[in-house]
DSSP file (Angstrom, degrees, kcal/mol; ACC not computed):
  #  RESIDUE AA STRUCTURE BP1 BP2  ACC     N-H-->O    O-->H-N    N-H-->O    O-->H-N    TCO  KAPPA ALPHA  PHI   PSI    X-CA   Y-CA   Z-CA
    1    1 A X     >        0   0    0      0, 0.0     4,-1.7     0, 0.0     5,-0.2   0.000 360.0 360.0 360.0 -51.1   54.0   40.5   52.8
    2    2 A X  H  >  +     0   0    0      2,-0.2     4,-0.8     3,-0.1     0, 0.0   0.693 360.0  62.7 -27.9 -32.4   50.5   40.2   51.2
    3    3 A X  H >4 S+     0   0    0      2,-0.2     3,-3.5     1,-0.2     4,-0.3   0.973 106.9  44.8 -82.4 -93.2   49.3   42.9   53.8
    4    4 A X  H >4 S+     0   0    0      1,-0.3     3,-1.1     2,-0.3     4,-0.3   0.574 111.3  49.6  -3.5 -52.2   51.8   45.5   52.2
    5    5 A X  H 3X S+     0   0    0     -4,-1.7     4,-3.1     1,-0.4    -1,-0.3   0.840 106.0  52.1 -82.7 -25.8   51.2   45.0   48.9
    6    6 A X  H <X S+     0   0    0     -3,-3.5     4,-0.7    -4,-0.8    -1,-0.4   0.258 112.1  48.7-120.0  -0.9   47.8   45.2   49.3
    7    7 A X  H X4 S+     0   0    0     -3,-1.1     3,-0.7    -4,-0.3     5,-0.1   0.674 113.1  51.2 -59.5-125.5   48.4   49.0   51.3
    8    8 A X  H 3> S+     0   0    0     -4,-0.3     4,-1.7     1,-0.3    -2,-0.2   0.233 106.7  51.1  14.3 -70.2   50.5   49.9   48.6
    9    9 A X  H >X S+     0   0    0     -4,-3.1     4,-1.1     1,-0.2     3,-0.9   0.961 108.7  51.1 -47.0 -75.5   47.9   48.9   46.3
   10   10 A X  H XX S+     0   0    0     -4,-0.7     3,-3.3    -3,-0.7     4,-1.3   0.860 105.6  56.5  30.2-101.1   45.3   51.0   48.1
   11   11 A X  H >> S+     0   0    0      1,-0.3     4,-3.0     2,-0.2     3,-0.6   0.757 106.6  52.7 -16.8 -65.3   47.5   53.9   47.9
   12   12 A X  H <X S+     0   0    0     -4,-1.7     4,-1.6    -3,-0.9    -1,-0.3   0.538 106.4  47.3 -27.7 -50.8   47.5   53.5   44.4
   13   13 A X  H <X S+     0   0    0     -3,-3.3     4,-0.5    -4,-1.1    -1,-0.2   0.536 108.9  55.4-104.2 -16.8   44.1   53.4   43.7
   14   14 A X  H XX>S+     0   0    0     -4,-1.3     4,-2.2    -3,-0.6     3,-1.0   0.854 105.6  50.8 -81.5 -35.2   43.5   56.2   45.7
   15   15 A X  H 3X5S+     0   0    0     -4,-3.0     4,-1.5    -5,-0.3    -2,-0.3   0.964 112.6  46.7 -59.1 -25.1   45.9   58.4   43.9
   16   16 A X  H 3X5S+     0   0    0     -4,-1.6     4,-3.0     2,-0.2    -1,-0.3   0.839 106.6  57.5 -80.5 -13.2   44.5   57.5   40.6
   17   17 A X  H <X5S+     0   0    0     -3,-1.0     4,-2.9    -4,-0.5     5,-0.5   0.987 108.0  49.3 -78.0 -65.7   40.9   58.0   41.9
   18   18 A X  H  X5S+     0   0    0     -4,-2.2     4,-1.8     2,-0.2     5,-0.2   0.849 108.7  49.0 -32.7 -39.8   41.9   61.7   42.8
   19   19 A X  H >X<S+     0   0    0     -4,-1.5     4,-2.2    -5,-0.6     3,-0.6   0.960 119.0  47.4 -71.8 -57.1   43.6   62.4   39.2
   20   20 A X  H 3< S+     0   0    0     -4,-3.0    -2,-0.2     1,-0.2    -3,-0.2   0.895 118.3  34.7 -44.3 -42.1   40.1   60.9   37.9
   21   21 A X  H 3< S+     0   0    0     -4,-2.9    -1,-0.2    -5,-0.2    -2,-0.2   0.674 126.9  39.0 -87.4 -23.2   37.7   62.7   39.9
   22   22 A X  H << S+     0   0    0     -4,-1.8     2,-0.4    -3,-0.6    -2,-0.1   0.724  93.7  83.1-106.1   3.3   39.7   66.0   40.1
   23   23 A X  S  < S-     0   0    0     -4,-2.2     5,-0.1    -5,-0.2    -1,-0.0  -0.727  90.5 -97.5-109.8 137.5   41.2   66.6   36.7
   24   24 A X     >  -     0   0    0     -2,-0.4     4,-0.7     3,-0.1    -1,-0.1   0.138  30.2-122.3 -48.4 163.1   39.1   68.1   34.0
   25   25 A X  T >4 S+     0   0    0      2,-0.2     3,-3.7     1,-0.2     4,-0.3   0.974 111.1  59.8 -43.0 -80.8   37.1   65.6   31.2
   26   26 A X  T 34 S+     0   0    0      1,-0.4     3,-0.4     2,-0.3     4,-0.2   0.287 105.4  37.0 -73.3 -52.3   38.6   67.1   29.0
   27   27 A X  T 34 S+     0   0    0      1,-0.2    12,-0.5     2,-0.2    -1,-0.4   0.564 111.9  58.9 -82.3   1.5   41.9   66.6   29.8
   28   28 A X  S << S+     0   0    0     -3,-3.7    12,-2.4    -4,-0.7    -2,-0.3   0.882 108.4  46.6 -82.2 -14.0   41.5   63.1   30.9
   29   29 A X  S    S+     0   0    0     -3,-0.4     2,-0.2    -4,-0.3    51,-0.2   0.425  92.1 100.2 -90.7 -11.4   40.2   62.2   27.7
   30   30 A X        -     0   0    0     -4,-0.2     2,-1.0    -5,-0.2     9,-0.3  -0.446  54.3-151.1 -84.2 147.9   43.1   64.1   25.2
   31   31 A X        -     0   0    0     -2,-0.2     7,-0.1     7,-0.1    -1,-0.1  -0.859  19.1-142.7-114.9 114.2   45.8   62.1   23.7
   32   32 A X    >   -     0   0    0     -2,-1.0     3,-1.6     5,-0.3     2,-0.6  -0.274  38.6 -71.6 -68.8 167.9   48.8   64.5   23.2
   33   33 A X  T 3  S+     0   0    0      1,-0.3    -1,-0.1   118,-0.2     3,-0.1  -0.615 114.9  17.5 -85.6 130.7   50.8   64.1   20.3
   34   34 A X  T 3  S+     0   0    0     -2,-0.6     2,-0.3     1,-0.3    -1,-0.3  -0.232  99.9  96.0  99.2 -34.7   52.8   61.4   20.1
   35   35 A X    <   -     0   0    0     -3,-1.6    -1,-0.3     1,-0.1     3,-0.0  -0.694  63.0-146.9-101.7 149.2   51.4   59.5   22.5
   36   36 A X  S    S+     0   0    0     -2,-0.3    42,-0.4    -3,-0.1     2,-0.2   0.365  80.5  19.3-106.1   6.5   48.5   56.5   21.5
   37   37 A X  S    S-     0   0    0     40,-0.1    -5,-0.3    -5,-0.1     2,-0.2  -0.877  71.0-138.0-151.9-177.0   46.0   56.8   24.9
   38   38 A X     >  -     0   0    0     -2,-0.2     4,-1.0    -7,-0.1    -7,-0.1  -0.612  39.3 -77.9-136.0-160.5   45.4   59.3   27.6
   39   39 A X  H  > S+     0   0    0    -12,-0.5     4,-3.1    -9,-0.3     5,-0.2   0.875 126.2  52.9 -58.8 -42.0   44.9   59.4   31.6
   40   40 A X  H >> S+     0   0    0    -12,-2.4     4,-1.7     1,-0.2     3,-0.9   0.985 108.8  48.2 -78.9 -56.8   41.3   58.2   31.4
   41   41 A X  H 34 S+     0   0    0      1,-0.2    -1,-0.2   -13,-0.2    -2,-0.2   0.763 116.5  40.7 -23.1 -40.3   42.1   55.1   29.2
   42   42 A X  H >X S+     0   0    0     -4,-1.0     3,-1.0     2,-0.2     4,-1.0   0.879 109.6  64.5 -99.6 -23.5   45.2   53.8   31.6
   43   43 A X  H XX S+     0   0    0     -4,-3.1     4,-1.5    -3,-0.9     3,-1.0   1.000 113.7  29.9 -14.5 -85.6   42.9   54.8   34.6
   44   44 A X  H 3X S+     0   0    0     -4,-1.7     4,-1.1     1,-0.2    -1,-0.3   0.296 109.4  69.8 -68.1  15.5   40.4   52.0   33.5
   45   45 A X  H <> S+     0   0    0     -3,-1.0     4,-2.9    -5,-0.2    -1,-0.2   0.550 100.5  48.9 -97.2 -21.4   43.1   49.7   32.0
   46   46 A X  H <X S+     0   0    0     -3,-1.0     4,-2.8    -4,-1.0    -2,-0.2   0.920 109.6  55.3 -67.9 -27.7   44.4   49.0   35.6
   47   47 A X  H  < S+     0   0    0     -4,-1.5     3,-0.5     2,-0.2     4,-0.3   0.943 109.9  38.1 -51.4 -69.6   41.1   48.4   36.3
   48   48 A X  H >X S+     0   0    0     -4,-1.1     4,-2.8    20,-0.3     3,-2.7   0.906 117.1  58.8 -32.9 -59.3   40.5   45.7   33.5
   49   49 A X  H 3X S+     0   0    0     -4,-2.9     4,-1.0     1,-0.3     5,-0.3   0.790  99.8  49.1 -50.6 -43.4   44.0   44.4   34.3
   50   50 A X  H 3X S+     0   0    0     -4,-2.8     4,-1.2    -3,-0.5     5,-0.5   0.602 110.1  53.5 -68.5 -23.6   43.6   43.7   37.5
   51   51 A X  H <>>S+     0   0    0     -3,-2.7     4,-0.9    -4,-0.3     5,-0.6   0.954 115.5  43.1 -93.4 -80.5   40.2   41.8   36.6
   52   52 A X  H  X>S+     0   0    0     -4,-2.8     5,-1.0     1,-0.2     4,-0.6   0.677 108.7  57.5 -28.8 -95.3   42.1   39.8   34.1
   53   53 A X  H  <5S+     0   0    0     -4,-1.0    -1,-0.2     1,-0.2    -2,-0.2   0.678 123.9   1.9  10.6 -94.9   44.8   39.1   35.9
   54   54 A X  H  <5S+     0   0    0     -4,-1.2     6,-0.3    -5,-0.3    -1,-0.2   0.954 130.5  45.0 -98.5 -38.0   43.8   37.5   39.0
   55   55 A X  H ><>S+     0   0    0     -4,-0.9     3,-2.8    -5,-0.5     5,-1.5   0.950 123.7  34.0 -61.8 -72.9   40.1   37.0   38.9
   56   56 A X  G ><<S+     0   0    0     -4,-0.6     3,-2.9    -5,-0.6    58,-0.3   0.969 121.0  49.1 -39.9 -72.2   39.8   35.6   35.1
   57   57 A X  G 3 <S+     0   0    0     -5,-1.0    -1,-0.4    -6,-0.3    57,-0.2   0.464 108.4  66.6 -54.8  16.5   43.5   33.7   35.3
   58   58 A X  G < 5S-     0   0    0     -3,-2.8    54,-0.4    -6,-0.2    53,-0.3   0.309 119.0-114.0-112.6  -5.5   41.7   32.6   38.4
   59   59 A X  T < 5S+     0   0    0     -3,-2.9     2,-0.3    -4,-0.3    -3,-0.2   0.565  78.9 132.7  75.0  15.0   38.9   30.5   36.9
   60   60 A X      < -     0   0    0     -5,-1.5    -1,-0.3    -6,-0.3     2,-0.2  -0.661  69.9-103.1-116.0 170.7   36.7   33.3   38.4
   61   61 A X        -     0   0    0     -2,-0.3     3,-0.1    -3,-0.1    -1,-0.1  -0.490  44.9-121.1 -89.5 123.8   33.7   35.7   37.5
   62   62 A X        -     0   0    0     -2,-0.2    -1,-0.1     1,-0.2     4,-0.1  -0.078  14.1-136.0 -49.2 171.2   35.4   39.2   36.9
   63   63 A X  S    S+     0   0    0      2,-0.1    -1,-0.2    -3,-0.1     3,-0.1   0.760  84.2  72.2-107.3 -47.3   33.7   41.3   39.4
   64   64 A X  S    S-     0   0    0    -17,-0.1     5,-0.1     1,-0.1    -2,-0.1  -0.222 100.4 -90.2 -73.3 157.3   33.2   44.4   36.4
   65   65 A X    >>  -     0   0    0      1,-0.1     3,-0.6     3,-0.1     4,-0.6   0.023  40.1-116.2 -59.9 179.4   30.8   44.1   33.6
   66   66 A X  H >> S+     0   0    0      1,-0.2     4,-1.5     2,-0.2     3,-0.8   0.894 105.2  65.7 -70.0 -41.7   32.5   42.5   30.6
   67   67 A X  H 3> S+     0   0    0      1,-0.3     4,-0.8     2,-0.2    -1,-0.2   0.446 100.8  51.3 -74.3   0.3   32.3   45.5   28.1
   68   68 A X  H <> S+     0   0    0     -3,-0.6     4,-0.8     2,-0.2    -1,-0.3   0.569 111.8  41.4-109.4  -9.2   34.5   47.5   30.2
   69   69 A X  H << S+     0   0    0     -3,-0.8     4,-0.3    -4,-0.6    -2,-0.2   0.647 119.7  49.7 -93.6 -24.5   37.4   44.8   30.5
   70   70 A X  H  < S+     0   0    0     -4,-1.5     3,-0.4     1,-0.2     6,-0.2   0.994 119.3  43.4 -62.2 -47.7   36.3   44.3   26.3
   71   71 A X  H  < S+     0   0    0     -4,-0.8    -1,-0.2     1,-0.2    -3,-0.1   0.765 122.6  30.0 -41.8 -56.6   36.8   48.4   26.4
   72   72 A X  S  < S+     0   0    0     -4,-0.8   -23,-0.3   -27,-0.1     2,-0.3  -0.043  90.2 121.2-130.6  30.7   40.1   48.9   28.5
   73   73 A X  S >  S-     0   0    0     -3,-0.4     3,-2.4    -4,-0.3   -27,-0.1  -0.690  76.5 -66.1-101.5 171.3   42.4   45.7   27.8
   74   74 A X  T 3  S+     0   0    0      1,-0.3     2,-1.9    -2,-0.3    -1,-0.0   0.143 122.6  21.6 -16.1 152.1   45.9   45.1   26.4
   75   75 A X  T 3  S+     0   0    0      1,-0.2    -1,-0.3    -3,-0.1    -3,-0.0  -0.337  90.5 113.0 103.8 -59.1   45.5   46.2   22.7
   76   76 A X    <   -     0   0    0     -3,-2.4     2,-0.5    -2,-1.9    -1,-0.2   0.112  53.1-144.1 -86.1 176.1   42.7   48.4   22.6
   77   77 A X        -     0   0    0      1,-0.1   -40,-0.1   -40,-0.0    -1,-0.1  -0.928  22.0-119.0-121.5 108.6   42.9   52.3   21.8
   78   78 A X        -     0   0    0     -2,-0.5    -1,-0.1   -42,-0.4   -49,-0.0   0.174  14.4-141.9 -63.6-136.6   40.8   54.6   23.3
   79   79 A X        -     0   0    0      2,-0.1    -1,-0.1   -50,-0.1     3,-0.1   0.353  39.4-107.2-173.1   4.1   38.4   56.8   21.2
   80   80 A X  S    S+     0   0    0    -51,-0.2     2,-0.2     1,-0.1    -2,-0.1  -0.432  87.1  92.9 105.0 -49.9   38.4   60.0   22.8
   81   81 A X        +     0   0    0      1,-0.1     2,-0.2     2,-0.0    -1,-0.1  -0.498  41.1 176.1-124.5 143.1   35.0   60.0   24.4
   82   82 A X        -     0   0    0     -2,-0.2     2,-0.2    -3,-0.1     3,-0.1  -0.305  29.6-130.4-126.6-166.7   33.6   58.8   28.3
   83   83 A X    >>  -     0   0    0      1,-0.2     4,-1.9    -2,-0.2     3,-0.6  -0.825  20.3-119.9-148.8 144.5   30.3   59.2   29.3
   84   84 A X  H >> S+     0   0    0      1,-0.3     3,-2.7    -2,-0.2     4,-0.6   0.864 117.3  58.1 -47.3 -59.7   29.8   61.1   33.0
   85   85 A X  H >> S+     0   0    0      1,-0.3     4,-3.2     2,-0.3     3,-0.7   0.635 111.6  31.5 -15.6 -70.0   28.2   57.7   33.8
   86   86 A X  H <> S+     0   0    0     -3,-0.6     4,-3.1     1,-0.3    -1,-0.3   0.716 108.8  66.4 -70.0 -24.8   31.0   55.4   33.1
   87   87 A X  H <X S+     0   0    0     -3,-2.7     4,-2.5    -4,-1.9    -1,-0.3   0.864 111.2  37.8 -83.4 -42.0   33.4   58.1   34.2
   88   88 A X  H <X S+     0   0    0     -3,-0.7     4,-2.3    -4,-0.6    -2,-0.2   0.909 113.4  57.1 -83.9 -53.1   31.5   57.4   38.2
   89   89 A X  H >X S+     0   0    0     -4,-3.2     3,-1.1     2,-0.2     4,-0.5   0.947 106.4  42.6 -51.2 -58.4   31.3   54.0   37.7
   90   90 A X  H >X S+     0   0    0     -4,-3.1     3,-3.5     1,-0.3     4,-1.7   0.967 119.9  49.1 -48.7 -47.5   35.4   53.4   37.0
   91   91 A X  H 3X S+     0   0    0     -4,-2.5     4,-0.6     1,-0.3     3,-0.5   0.839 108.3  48.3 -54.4 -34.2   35.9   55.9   40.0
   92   92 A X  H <X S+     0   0    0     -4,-2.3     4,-0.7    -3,-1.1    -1,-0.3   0.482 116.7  45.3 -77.9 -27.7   33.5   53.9   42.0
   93   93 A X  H <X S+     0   0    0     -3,-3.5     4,-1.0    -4,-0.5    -2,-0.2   0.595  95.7  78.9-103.3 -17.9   35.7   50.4   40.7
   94   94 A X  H  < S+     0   0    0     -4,-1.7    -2,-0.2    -3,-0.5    -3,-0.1   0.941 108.1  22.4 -57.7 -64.5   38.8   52.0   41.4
   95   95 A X  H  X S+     0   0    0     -4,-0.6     4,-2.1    -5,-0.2     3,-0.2   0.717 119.4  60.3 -83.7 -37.8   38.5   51.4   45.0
   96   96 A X  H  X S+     0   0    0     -4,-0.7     4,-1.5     1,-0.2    -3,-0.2   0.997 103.9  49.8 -55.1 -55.8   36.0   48.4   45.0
   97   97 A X  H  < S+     0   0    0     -4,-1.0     4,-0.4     2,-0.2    -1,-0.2   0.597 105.0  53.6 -69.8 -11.8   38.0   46.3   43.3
   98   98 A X  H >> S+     0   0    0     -3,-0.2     4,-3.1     2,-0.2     3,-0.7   0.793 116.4  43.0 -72.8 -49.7   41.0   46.9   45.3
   99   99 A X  H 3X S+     0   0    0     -4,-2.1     4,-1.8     1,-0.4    -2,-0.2   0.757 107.2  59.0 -76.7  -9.9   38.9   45.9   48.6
  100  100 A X  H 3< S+     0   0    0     -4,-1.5     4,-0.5    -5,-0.2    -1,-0.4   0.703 104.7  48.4 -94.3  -0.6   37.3   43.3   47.1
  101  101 A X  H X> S+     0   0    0     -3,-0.7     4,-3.0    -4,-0.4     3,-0.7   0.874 108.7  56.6 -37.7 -55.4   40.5   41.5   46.4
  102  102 A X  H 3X S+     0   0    0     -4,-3.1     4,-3.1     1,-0.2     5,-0.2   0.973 107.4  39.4 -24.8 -81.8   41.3   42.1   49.3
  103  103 A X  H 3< S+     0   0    0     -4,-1.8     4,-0.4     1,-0.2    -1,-0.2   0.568 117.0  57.4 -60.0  -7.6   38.1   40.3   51.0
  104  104 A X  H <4>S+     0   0    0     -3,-0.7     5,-1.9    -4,-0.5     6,-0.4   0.680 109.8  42.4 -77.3 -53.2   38.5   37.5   48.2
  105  105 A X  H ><5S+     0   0    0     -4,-3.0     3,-1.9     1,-0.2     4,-0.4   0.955 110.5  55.3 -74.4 -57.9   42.1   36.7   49.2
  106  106 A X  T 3<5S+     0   0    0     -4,-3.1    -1,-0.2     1,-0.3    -2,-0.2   0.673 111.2  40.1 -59.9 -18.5   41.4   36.8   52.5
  107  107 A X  T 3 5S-     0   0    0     -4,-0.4    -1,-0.3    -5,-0.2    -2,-0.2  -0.261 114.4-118.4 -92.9  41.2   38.7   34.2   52.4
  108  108 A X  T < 5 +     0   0    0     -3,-1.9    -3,-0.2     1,-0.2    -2,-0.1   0.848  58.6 154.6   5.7  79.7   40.8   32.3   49.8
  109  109 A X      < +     0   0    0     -5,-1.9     2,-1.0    -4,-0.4    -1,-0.2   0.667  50.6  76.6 -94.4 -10.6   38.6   32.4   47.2
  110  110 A X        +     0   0    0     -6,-0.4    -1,-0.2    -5,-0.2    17,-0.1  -0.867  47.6 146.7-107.1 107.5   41.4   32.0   44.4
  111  111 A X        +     0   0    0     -2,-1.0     2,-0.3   -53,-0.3    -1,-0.2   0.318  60.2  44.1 -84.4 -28.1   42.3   28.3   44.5
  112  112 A X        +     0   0    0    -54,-0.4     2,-0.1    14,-0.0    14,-0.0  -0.784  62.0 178.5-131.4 161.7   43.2   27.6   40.8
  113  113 A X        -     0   0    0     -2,-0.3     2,-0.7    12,-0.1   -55,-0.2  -0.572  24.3-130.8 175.8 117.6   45.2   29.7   38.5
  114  114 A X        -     0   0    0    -58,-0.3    12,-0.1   -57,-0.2   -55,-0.1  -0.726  34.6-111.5 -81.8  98.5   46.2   29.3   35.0
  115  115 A X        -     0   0    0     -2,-0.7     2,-0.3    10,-0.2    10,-0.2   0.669  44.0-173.7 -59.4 135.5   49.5   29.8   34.4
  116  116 A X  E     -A  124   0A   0      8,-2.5     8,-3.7    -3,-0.0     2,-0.5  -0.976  22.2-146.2-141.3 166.2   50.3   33.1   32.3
  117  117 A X  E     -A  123   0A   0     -2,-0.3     6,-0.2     6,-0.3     2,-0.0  -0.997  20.7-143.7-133.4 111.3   53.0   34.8   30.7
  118  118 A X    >   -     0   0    0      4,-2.6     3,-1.7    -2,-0.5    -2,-0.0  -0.214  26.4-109.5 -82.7 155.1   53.0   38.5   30.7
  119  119 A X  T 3  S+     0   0    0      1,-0.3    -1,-0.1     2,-0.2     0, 0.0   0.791 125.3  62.1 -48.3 -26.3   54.4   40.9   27.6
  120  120 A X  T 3  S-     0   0    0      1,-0.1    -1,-0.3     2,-0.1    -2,-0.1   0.401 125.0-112.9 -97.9  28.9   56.9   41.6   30.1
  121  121 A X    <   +     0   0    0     -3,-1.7     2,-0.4     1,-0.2    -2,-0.2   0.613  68.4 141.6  53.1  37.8   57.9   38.0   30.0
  122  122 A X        -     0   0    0      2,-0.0    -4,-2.6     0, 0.0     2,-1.0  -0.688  39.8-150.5 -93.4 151.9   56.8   37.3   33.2
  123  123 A X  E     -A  117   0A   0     -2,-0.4     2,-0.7    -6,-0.2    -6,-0.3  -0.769  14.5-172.5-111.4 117.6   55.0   33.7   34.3
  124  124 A X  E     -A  116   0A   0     -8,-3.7    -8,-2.5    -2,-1.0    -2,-0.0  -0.929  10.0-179.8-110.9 133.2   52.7   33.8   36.9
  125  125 A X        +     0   0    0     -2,-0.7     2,-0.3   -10,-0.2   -10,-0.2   0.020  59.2  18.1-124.5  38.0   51.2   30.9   38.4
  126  126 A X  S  > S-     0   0    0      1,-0.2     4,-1.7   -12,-0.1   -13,-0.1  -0.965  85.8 -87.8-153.5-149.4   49.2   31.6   40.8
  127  127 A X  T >4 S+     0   0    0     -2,-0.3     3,-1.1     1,-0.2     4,-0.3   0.940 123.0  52.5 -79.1 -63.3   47.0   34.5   42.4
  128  128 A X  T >> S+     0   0    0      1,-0.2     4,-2.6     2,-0.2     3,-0.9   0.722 105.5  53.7  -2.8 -57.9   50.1   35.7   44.6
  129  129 A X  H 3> S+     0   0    0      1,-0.3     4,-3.9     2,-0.2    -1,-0.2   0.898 116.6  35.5 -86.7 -58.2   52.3   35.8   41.7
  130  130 A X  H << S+     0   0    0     -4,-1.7    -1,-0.3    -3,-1.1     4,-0.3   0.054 108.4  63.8-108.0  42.0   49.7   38.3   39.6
  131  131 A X  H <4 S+     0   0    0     -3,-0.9     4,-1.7    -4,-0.3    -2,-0.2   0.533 113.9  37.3 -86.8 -70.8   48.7   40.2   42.8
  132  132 A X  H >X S+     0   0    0     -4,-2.6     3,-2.1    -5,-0.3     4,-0.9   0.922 117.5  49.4 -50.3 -71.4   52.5   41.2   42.7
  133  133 A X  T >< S+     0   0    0     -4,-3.9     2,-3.4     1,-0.3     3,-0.8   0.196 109.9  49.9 -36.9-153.1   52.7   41.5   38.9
  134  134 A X  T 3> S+     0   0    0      1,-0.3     4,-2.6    -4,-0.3    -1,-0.3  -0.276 106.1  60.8-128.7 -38.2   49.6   43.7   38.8
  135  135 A X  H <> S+     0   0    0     -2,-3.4     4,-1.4    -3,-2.1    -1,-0.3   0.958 114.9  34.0 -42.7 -66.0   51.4   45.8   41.6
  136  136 A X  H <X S+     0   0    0     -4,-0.9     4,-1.3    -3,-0.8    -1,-0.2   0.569 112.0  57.5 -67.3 -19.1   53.9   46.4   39.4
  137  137 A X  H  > S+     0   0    0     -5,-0.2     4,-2.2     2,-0.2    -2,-0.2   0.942 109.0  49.8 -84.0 -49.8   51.9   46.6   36.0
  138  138 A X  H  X S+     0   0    0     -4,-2.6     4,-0.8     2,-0.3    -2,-0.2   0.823 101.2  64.1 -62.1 -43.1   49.6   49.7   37.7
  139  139 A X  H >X S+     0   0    0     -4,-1.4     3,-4.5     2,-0.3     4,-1.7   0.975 106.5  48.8 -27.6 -92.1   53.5   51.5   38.7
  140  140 A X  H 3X S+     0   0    0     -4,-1.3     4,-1.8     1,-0.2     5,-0.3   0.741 109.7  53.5 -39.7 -66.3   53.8   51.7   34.5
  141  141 A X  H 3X S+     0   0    0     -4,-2.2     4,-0.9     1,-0.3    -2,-0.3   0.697 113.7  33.8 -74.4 -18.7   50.7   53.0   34.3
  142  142 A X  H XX S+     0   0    0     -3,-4.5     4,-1.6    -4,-0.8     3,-1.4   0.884 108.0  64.0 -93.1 -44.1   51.0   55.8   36.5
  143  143 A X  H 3X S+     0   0    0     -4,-1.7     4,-1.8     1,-0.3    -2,-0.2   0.881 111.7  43.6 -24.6 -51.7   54.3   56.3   35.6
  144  144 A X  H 3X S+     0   0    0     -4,-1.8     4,-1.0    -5,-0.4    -1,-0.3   0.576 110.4  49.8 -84.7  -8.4   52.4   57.1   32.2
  145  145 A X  H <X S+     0   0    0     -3,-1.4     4,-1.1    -4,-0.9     3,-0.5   0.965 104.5  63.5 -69.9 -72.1   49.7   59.1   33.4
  146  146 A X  H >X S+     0   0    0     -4,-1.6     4,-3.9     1,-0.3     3,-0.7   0.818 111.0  37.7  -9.2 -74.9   52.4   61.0   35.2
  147  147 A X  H 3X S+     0   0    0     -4,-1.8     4,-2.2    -5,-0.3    -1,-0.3   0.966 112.8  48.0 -72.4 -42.6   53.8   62.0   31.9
  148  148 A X  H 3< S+     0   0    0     -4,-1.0    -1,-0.3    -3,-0.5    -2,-0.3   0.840 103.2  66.0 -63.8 -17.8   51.0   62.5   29.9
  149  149 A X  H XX S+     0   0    0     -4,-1.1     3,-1.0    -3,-0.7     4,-0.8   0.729 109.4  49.1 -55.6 -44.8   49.7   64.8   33.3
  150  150 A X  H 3< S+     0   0    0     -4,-3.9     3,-0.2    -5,-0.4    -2,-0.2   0.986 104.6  51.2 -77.7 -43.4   53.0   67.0   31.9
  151  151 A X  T 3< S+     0   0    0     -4,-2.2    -1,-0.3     1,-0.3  -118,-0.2  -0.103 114.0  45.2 -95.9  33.9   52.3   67.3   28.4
  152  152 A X  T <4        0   0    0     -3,-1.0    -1,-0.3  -120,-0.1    -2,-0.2   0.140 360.0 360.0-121.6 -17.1   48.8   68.5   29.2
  153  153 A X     <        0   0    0     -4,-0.8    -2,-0.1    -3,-0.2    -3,-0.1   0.709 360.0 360.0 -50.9 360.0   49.7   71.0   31.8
């Protein structure tokens, strides 16, 4: 089942790498009205999440620098503004960080995991558990790219 998810995921990471890489700054950075982030923000918030998630609940060293999970987790707002720089890097993490989950689980590097309980009142207690969850957490986030992708068209 792991194998799947972890295609799926993939998938995922490419489509959002495409929206990043093809879709103007300008609009990846605008927050329409009504709405409190834009594309580039929930781009890099899978990113962070995914870090949290299983590496961090995992008693392990996130693989991205710190200020970009400080940057794009739960809570925070974005602020309008990227830099090309950071803009290469996330694209560049998009897909690393899928494949190195990948090459981490498969050399069962996640042993421990401290039990958490997501906003969406789920408990996951181990890496499995917020592999899945994370599967599902990135879905809402394109889901919301998706729409904010309409109200910039």
């Amino acid at each position: 089942m792991t194998e799947n998810i972890f295609e799926i995921m993939l998938q995922n990471r490419r489509n959002l790498h495409a929206i990043l890489t093809k879709t103007p700054k300008e609009k990846l950075l605008n927050i329409p009205a009504g709405f409190n982030n834009n594309v580039y923000w929930n781009i890099a918030h899978t990113i962070a999440t995914q870090q949290v998630l299983i590496y961090k609940f995992s008693g392990l060293k996130m693989r991205i620098p710190e200020e970009l999970v400080a940057k794009f987790s739960k809570g925070t707002v974005p602020d309008g503004t990227a830099t090309d720089e950071e803009m290469m890097m996330l694209a560049d993490f998009l897909i690393s960080t899928a494949e190195w989950l990948i090459e981490d689980y498969n050399t069962s590097l996640f042993q421990k995991f401290n039990e958490y309980t997501t906003s969406a009142r789920v408990t996951l207690k181990n890496a499995d558990d917020a592999i899945a969850f994370n599967l599902f957490h990135e879905g809402l986030h394109i889901g919301q790219i998706s729409l904010l992708l309409k109200q910039l068209a």
